[in-house]
RODO-2510 file (C-alpha; in nm, 4 decimals, decimal comma):
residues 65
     n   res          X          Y          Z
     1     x    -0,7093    -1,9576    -0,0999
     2     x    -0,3081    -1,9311    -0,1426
     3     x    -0,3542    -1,5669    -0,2449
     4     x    -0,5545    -1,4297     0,0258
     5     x    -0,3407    -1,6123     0,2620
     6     x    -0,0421    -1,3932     0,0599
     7     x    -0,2096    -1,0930     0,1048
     8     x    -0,3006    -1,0788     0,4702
     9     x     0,0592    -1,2246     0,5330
    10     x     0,2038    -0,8972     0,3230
    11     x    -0,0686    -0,6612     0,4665
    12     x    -0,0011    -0,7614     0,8574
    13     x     0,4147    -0,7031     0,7444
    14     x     0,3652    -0,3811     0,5870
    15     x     0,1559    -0,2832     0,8819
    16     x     0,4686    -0,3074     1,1446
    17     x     0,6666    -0,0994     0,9446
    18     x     0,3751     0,2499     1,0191
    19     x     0,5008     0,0943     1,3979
    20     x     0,8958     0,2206     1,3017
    21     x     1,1287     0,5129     1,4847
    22     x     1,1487     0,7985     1,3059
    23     x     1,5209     0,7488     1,2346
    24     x     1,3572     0,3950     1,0556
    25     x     1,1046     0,5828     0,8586
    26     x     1,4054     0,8422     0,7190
    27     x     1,5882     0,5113     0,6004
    28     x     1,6452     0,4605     0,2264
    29     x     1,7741     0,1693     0,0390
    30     x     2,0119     0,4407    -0,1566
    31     x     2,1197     0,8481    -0,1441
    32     x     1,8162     1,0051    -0,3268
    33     x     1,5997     0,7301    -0,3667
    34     x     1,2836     0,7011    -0,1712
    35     x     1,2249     0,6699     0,2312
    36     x     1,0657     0,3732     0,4348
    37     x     0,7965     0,6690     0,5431
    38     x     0,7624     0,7677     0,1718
    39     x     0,7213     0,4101     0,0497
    40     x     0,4522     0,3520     0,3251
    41     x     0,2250     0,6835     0,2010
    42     x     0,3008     0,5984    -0,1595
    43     x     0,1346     0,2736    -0,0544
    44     x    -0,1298     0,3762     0,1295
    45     x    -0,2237     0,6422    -0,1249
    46     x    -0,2092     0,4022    -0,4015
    47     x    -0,5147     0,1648    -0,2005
    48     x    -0,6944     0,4722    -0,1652
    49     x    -0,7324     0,5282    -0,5218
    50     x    -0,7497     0,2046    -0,6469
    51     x    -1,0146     0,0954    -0,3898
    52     x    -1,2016     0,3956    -0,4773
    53     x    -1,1829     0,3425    -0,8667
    54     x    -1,2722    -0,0244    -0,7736
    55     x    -1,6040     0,1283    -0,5779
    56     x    -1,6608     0,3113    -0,9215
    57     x    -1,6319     0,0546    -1,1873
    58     x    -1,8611    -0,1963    -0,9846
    59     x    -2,1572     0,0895    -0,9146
    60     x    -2,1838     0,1123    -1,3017
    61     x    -2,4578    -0,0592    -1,4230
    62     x    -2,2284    -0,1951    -1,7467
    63     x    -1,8711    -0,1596    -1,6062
    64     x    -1,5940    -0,1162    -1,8492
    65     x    -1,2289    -0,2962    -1,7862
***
């Protein structure tokens, strides 16, 4: 139960930051390195893909890992 309690508790913080200015978004932790807004679609396109190759593995009928 600990690590869906982890995961909702990261997903609801990660949620406020889509919620930030747009001087908040350009933020980065270093020159060059990425934004807060870049971060947040290189997060949100990384569920995409993995919940769709999730979707894909469990519709086969023998699934391979």
């Amino acid at each position: 139960m600990h690590l869906i309690e982890e995961l909702e508790r990261t997903r609801d913080e990660t949620l406020q930051c889509f919620s930030l200015n747009r001087a908040d978004l350009a933020r980065s932790y270093a020159p060059g390195k990425w934004s807060v807004a870049y971060i947040l679609h290189h997060l949100s396109d990384s569920e995409t893909v993995f919940f769709d190759r999730i979707r894909r593995v469990l519709s086969e009928p023998r699934p391979v890992l």
